[in-house]
C-alpha positions in Angstrom: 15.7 -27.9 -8.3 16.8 -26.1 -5.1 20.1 -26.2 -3.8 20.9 -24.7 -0.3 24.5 -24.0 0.9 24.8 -24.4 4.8 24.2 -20.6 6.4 28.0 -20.9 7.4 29.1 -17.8 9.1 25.2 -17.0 10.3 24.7 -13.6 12.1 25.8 -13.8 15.7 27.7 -16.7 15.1 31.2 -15.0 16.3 31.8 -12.2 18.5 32.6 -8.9 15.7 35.9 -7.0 16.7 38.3 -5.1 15.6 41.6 -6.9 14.9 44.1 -7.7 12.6 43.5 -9.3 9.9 40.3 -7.4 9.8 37.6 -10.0 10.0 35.1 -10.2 6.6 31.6 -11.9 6.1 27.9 -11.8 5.3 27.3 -11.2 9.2 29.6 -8.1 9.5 27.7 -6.7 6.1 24.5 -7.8 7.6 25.8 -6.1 11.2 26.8 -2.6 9.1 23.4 -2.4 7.1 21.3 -3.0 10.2 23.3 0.0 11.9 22.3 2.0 9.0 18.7 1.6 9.5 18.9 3.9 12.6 19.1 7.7 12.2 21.6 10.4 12.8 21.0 10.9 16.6 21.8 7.2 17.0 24.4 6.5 14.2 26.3 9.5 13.7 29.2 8.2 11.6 27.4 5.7 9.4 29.8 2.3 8.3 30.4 1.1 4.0 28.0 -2.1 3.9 31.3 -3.7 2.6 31.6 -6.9 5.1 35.1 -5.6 6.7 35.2 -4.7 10.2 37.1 -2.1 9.9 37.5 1.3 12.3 34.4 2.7 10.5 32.4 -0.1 11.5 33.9 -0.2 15.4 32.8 3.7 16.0 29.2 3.0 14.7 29.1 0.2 17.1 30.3 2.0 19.9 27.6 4.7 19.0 25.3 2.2 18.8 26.1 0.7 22.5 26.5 4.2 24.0 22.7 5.1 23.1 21.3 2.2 24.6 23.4 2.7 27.6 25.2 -1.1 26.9 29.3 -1.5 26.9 30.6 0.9 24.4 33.5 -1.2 23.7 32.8 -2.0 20.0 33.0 -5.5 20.4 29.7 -7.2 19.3 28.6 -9.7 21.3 25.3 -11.1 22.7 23.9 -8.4 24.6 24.7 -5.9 21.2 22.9 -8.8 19.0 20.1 -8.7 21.0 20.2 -4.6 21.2 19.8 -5.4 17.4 16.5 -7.4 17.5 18.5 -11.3 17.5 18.3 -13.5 20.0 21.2 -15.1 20.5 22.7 -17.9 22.6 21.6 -17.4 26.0 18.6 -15.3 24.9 17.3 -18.2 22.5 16.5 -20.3 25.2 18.2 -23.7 23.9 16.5 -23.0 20.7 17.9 -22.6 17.3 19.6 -19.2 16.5 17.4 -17.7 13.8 19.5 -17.3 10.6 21.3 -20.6 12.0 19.9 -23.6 10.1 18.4 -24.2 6.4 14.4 -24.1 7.3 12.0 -26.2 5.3 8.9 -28.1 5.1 8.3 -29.7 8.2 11.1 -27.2 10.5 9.6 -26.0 13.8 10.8 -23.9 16.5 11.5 -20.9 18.1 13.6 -19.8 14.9 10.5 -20.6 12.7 8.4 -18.6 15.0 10.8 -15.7 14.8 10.8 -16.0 10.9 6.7 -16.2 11.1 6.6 -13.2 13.3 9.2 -11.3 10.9 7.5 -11.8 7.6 4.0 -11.2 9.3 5.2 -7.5 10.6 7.2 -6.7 7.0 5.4 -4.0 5.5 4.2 -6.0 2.1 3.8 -9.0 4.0 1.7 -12.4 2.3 1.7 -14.2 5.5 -2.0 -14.4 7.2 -1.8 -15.8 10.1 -0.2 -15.5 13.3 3.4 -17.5 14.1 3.2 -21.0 15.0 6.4 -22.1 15.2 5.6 -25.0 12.2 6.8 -24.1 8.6 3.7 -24.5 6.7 2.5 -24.0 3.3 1.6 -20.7 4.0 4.9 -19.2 5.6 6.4 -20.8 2.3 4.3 -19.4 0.2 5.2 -16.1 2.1 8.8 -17.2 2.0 8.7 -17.5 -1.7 6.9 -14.2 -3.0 10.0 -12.3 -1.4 12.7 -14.2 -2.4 10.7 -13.5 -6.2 10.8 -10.0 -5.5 14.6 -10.1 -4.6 15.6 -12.7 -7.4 16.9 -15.3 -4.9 18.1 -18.3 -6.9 18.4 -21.8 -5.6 16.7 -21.6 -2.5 12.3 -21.5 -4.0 10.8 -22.3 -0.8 13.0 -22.9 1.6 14.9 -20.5 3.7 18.9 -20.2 3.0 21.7 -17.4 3.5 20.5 -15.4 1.0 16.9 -15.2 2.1 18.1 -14.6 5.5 20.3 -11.7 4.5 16.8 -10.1 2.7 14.7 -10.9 6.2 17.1 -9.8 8.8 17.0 -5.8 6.6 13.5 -6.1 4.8 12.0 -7.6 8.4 13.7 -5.9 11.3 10.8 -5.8 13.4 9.7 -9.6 14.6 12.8 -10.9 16.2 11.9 -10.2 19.9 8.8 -10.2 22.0 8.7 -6.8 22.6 7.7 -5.3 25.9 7.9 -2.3 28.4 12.2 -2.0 29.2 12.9 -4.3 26.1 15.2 -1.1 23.9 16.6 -1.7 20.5 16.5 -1.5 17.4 13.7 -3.5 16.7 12.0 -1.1 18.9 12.8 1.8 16.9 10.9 0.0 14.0 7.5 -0.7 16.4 7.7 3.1 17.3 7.9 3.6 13.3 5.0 1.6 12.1 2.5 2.6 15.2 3.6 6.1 14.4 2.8 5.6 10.5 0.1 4.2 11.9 -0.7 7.1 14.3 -0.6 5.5 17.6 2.4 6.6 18.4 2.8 10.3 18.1 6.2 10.7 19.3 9.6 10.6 16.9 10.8 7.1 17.4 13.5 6.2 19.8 14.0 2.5 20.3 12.9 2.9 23.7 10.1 0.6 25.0 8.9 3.2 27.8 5.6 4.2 29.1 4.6 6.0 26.3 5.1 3.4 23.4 3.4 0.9 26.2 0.3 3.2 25.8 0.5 3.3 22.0 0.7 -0.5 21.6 -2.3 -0.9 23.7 -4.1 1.7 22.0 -3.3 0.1 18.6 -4.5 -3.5 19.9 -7.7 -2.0 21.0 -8.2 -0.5 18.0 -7.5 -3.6 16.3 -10.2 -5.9 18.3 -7.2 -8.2 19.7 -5.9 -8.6 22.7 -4.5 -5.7 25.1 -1.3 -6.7 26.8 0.8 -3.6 25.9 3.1 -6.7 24.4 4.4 -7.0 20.9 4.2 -10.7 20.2 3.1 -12.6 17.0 -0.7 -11.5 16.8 0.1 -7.8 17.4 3.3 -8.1 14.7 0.5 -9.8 11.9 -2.3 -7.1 12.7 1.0 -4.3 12.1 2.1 -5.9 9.0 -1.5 -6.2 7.8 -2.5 -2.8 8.6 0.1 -0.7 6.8 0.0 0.7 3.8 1.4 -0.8 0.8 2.9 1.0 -1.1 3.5 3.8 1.3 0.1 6.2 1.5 1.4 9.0 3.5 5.2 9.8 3.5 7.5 10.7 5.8 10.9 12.5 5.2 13.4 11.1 8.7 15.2 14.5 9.5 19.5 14.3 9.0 22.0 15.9 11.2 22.0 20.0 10.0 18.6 19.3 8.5 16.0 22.8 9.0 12.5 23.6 7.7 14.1 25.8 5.1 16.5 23.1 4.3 13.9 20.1 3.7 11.5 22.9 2.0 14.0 23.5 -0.4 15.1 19.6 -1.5 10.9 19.1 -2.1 10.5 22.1 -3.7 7.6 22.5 -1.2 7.0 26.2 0.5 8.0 26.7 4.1 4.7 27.8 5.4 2.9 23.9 4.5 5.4 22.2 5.6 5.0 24.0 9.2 1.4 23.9 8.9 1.4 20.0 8.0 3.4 19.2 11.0 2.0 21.9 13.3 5.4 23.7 13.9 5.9 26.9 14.8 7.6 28.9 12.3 9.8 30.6 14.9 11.3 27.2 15.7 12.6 26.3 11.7 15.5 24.0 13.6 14.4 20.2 13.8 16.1 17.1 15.7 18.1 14.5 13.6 15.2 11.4 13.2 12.6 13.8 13.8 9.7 12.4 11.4 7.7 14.9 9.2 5.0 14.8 6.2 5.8 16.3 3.2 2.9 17.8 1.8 1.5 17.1 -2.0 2.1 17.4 -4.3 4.5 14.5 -4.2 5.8 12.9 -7.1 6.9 8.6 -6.7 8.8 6.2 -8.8 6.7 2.3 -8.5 9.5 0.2 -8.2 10.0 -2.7 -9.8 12.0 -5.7 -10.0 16.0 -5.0 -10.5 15.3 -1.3 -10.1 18.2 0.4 -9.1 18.7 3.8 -7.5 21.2 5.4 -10.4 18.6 4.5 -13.3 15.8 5.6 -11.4 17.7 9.3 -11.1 18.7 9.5 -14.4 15.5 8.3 -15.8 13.6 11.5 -13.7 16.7 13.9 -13.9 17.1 14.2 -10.3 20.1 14.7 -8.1 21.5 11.4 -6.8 22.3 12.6 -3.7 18.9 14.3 -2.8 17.1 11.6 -4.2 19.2 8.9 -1.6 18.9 11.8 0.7 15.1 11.8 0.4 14.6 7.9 0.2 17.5 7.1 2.9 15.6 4.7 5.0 14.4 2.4 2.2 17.4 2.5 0.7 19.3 1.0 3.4 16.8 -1.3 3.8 16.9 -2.0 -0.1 14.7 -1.5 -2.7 11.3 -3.3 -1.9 9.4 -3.7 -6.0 6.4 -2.1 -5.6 7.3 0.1 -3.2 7.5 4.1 -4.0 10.4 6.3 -4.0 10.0 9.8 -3.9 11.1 12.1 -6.2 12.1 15.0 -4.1 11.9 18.6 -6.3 10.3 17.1 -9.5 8.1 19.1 -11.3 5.2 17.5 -13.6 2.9 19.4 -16.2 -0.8 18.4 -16.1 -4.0 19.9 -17.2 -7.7 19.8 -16.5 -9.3 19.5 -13.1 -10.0 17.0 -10.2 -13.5 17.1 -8.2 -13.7 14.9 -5.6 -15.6 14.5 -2.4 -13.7 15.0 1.5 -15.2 14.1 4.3 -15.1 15.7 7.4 -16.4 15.4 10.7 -20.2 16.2 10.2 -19.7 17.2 6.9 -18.6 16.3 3.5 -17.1 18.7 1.0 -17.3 19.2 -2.7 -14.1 20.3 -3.8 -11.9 20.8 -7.0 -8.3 20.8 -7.7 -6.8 22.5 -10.4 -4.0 20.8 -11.8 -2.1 23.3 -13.9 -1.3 25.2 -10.0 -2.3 22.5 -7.7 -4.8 25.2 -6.3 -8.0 23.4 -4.7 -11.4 25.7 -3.6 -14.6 24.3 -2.1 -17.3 24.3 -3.9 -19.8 23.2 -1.8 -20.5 21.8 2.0 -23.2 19.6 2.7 -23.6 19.3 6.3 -26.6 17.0 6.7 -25.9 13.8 3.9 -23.5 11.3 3.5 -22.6 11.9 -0.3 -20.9 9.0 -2.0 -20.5 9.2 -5.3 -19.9 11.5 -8.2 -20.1 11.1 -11.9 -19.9 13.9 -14.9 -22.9 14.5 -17.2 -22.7 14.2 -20.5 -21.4 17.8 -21.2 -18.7 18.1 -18.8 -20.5 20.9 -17.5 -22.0 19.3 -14.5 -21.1 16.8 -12.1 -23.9 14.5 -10.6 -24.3 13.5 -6.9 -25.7 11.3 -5.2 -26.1 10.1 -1.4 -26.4 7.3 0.8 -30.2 8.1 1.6 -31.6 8.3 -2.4 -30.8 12.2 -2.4 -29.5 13.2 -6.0 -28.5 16.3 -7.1 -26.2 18.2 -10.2 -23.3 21.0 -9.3 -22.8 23.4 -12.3 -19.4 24.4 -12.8 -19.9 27.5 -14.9 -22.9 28.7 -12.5 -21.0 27.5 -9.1 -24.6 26.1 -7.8 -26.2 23.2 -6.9 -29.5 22.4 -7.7 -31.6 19.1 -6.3 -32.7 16.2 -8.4 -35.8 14.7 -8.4 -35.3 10.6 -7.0 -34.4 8.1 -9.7 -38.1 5.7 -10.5 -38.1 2.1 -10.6 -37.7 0.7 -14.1 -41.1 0.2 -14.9 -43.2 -2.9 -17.8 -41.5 -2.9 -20.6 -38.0 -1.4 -19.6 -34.7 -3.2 -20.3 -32.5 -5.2 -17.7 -30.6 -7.8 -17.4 -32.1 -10.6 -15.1 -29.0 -12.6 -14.1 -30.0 -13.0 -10.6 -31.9 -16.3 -11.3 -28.9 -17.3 -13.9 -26.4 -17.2 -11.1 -28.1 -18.7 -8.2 -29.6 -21.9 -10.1 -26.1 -22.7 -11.6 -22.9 -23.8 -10.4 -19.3 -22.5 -11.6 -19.3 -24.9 -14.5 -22.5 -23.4 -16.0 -22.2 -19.8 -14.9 -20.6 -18.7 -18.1 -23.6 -20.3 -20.1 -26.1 -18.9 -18.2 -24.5 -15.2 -18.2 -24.2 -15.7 -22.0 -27.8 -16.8 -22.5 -28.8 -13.9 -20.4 -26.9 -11.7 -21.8 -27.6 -12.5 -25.2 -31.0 -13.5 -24.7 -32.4 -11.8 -22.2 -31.2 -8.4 -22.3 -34.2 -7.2 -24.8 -37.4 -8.2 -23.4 -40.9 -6.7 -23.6 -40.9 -3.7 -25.5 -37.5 -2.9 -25.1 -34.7 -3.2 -27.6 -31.1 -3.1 -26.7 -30.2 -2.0 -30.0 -32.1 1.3 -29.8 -30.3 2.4 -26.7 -27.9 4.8 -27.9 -26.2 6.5 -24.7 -24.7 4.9 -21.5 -27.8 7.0 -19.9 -30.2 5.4 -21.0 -28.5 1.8 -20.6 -27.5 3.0 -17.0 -31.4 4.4 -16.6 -33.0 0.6 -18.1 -30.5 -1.2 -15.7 -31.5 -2.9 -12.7 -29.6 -3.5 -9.9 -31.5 -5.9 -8.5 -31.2 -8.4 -11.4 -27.8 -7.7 -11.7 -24.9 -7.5 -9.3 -22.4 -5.0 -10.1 -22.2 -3.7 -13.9 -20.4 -1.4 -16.1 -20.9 0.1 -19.8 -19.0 1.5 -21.9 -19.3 5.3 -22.4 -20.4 4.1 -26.2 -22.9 1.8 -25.0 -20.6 -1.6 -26.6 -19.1 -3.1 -24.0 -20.6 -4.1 -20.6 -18.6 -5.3 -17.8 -20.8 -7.5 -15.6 -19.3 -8.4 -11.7 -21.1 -11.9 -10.7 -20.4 -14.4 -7.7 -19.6 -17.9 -8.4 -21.8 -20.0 -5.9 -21.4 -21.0 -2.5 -20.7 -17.0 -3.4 -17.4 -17.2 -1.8 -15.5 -16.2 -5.3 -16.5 -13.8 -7.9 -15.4 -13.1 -12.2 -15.3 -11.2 -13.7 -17.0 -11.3 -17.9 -17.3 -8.5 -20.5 -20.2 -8.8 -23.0 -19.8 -6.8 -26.3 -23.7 -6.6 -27.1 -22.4 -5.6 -31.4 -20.7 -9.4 -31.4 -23.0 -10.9 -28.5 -19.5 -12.2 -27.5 -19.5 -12.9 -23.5 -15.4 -13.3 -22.4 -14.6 -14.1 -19.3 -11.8 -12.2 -17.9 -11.0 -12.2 -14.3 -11.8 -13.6 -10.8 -11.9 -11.7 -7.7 -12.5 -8.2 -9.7 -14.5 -6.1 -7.2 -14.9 -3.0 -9.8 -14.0 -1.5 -13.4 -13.9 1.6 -15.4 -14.2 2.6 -18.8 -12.0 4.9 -20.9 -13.3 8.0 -22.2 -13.0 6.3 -25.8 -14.2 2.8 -24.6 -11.3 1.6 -25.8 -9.9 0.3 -22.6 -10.7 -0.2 -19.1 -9.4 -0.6 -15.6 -10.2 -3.6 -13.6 -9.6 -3.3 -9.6 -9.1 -6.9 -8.6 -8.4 -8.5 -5.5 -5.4 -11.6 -5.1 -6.1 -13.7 -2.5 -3.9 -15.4 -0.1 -5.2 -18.3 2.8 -8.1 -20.6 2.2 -9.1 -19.7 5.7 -8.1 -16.5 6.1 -8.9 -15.0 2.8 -7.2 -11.5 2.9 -6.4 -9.4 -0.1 -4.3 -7.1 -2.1 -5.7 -4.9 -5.0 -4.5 -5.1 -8.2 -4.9 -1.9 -10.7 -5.0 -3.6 -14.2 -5.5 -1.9 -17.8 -7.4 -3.8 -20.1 -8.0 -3.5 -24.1 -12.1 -3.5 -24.9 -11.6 -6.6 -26.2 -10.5 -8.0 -23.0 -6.4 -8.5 -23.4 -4.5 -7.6 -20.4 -2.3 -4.8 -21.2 -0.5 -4.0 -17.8 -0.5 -4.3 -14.3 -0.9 -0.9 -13.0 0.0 -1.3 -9.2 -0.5 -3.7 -6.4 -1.9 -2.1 -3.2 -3.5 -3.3 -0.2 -6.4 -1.0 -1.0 -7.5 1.4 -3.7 -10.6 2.6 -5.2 -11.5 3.7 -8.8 -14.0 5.7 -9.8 -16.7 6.4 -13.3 -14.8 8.6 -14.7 -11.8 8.7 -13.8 -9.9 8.6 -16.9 -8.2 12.1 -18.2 -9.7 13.6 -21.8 -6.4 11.9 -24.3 -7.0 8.5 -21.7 -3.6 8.3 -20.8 -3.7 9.1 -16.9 -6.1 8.6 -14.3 -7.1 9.2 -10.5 -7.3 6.8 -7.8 -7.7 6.7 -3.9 -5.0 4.6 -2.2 -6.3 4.4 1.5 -4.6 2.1 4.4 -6.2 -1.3 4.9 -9.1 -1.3 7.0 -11.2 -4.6 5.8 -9.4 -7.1 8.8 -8.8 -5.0 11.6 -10.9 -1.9 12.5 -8.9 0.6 12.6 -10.9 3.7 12.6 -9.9 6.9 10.7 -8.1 5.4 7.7 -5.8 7.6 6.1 -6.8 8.5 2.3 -5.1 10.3 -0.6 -5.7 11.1 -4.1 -3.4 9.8 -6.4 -2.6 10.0 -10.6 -1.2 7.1 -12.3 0.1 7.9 -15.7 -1.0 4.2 -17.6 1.6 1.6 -18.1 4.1 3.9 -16.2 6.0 4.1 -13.1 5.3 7.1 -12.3 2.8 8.0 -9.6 1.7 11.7 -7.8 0.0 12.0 -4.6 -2.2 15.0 -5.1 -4.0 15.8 -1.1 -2.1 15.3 2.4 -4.2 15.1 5.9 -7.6 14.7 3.8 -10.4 11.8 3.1 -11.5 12.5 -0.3 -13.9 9.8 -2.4 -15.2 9.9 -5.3 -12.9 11.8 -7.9 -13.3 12.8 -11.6 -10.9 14.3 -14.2 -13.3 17.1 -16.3 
């Protein structure tokens, strides 16, 4: 049952002052952790988040109003809310104050709008579509998933004080139409995302001037919708839907005293990349408080989850409190967002073996490796005329296959450093071995799929001449397959277990079965599972799936998920907008593998996606980021 108290003392309900008694509330602890968002050149002398409006809190406000060029008088009143990203009283036009009323099914209004526009910019937003100003099914469903990831009781559905409290820090960006003159704080948070975003290549300042005028245009061309130069509910749903979740590429916000050799030093990075990175000269080591830089990898993370809290999360790593809020400051402030990453500044992690993978580069691609006992990387090779997209290791570990876009195959061998062409793949031929599922799936409907995947699986996977039971090797399974017949498929690296990828007619869903051809058992296991990977053992598997929000707007997150071989869900690995696995992938003792975590690029196309190369220990929280400023594709662990 949900119960809602009234939002009482909402924020901007009461002009905030100093006076005696000190005034307390949720809207003076709301006021103090907004102020904290901001960086040192705009809050030097940062308030306690403790709800009393003490002397603490009146400097910071005064700091506040002085940068903006507003009253510095410490009073907050409606000009300061609005500085803040709230419109208030004579700035709502006659409409409800957002954070005002309880909002539920069948609210509408400018505040519903404002909540709409907030929860579509928020950086793990659910929301699809852009503001209406109607609470629908779909801003509750929104509504709900982030009051599940803060543990908000009593108000499932329905907006309260306590969901408010989450929206106004989680969602600072959203409040306002934003356009050219229009300064604050929820400016400083545009700047931020179209800077992440690279659009905006200047530190943010949370002023709307010429220059952030130019980026917002550039990013809505860029995203196919209009170009106004104005922030307003279709440009806040194509920010929230284009950023990386969790964060791909970090960025450390610069303190007060803060230097190159300082920020080198808390990463455990060397000087020389961290200039390089950020294309400073190494004569000018001094940087501006909120100057923006990327750290370079490797980086290690913490995945956050649910009722993480900042002290168990630097005991559980053995990292300094202090650098590791010092690192993560921003979030923190913001609070901790589950499945988000924090970074764990300075800590040290002991793999083995190596990475190849494939970069792409203007005109070229790359063929490189990574060692991962000294993070040292070498090119191997540079194609210059194909568009390579996929690698895979031979049987010995000695070679690694490739293969490209126009049939071109060929093997790298890493004792001999050469490459040598392949001749092309032939057709299967009379009497080889496939699967023919194609006529299965298109004559059935969803009720009879699993039947007719069964049947052909069991049935109709030795035909001819061909046994099933005399293939010995994924080889020759892989070599007797036919992708025509057969969507998207997998085997096991012992030639059990065969994941098979199918679409559920009108072919608007797909699911996901594994067939073990010893038991003939077909298990269905998944829907919306775009790919999978074996083990090196066959024991278990990864599936990348996708969870999909809006009937009519179908958009996506990924979901890494581990898998037994006989088809029990063992963990979910991490939720991300987008991600790739790869054959392969696995290390030798199967208990890590490398992925590629890229920003979302499937609903707006936004060109020159920003890719990384990433190792997940399995059933862990732990997460390294191996490349910075790269594309790489394609990697394997030998």
């Amino acid at each position: 049952m949900t119960v809602v108290v009234d939002p009482g003392q909402y924020f901007s309900s009461r002009i905030l002052r100093l006076q005696a008694p000190y005034q307390e509330g949720r809207d003076i602890r709301i006021l103090q952790s907004l102020l904290n968002l901001l960086p040192d050149n705009i809050i030097r002398n940062r308030p306690k988040t403790d709800g009393i409006f003490g002397v603490d809190t009146r400097i910071a406000v005064r700091e506040f109003q002085k940068y903006f060029n507003l009253v510095s008088n410490g009073i907050v009143t409606d000009e300061t809310f609005y500085y803040l990203g709230h419109n208030n009283n004579k700035y709502s036009r006659k409409e409800p104050v957002f954070s005002s009323r309880i909002i539920c099914s069948h609210s509408r209004g400018g505040d519903v709008q404002i909540l709409q526009n907030r929860l579509a910019a928020y950086k793990k937003t659910f929301l699809n579509r852009p503001g209406s100003g109607k609470y629908d099914l779909y801003t509750a469903q929104a509504v709900t998933r982030m009051q599940d990831d803060f543990s908000i009781p009593g108000e499932e559905g329905v907006v309260g004080p306590q969901t408010y409290d989450v929206i106004l820090l989680q969602a600072p960006l959203g409040g306002r139409v934003l356009k050219k003159g229009r300064h604050g704080l929820d400016t400083y948070f545009l700047q931020l995302y179209l800077h992440q975003l690279g659009h905006y290549n200047l530190n943010p300042d949370g002023f709307f001037t010429t220059a952030t005028l130019k980026a917002v245009k550039n990013f809505q061309s860029a995203a196919d919708i209009r170009v106004d130069g104005i922030a307003g509910p279709q440009t806040f749903l194509a920010l929230g839907n284009s950023l990386s979740f969790p964060q791909n590429k970090f960025y450390y916000r610069s303190d007060a005293g803060d230097s190159i050799t300082s920020i080198a030093s808390l990463f455990g990075q060397a000087e020389d990349k961290l200039l390089k990175l950020n294309g400073l000269k190494y004569a000018n080591k001094k940087i501006k408080p909120g100057q923006l830089l990327k750290i370079p990898g490797p980086l290690a993370f913490h995945l956050l989850k649910k009722d993480d809290n900042i002290d168990a999360v630097a005991d559980k790593y053995g990292i300094n409190l202090k650098n590791l809020i010092k690192a993560n400051r921003l979030q923190i402030s913001q609070g901790l967002l589950p499945g988000e990453t924090l970074v764990l500044p300075g800590y040290q992690v002991n793999l083995t073996g190596c990475i190849i993978y494939l970069n792409r580069r203007e005109r070229l691609n790359e063929l490189k490796s990574l060692n991962l006992k000294d993070m040292s990387s070498r090119i191997l090779h540079v194609f210059h005329d194909r568009d390579m997209n996929q690698i895979n290791i031979s049987p010995s570990r000695k070679n690694v296959n490739l293969s490209s876009v126009d049939g071109w195959h060929g093997a790298y061998d890493l004792d001999g450093d050469k490459l040598e062409a392949l001749p092309p793949s032939s057709s299967p031929k009379k009497g080889d071995c496939f699967i023919k599922t194609k006529k299965a799936y298109n004559e059935s409907n969803s009720n009879e799929l699993p039947a007719k995947l069964l049947a052909a699986a069991s049935n109709s996977l030795c035909f001819d001449s061909c046994s099933l039971t005399s293939i010995t090797n994924r080889e020759d399974i892989m070599r007797n397959l036919s992708n025509e017949h057969l969507p998207r498929h997998k085997i096991s690296p012992d030639g059990v277990f065969m994941l098979i990828f199918t679409a559920i007619p009108p072919d608007r869903e797909n699911a996901a079965y594994l067939f073990n051809r010893m038991t003939r058992q077909l298990l269905k296991i998944g829907e919306n599972d775009i790919d999978g990977v074996f083990s090196t053992d066959s024991q278990q598997f990864l599936l990348n799936s996708r969870e999909c929000f809006g009937a009519y707007y179908p958009w996506f997150y990924g979901k890494i998920q581990l898998f037994s071989s006989r088809g029990y869900r063992l963990s979910e690995e991490i939720l991300t907008r987008s991600a790739e696995i790869n054959e392969d992938c696995f290390n030798r003792n199967n208990t890590a593998y490398v992925f590629v975590m890229h920003d979302p690029d499937a609903f707006y196309p936004l060109p020159g996606s920003d890719r990384n190369l990433y190792i997940k220990k399995l059933n862990s929280s732990f997460l390294l980021q191996l490349t910075s400023d790269e594309k790489p594709f394609s990697p394997v662990w030998i």
